[in-house]
N, C-alpha and C positions, 0 to 999 in steps of 0.2 A: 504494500500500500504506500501511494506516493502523500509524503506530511504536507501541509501547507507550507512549511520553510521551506521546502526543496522546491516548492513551487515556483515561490516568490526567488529564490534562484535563480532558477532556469527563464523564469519571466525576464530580471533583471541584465540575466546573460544575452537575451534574447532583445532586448531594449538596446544593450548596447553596440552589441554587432549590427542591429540595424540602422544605429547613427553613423557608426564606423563606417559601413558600406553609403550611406549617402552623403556624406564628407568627402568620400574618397572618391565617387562616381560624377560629383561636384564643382570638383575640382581642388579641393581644399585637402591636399592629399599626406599635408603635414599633419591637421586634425584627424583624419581618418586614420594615421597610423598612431596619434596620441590615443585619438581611444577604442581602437583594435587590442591595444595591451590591458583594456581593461576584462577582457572578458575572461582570461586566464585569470587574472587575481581575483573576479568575480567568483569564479569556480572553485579558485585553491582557497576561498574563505568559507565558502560553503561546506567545502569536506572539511575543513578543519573542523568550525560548529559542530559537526557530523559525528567526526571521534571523539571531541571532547561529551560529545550527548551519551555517545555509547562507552566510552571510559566510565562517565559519571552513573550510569544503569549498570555496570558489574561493580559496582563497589555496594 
């Protein structure tokens, strides 16, 4: 079952690859690569939440 965080997530990863790609198709191709790097740290913040959620449920 997919939580609501995970949701908001993939929402949020999903908001910014598509500002990225119309930045980038735009012309503004410095902006589109500034926030293309956010989708990855978008991700790697969500897994982290993720382990600390399930760290914090075995204890």
């Amino acid at each position: 079952m997919v939580k609501i965080s995970d949701m908001m997530v993939l929402i949020a990863v999903a908001i910014s690859f598509a500002v990225s790609a119309y930045l980038w198709f735009s012309g503004d191709k410095e902006e589109g690569l500034f926030t293309a790097t956010w989708v990855p740290a978008i991700l790697c913040l969500g897994m982290y939440f993720n382990v600390l959620a399930i760290k914090g449920r075995k204890r």
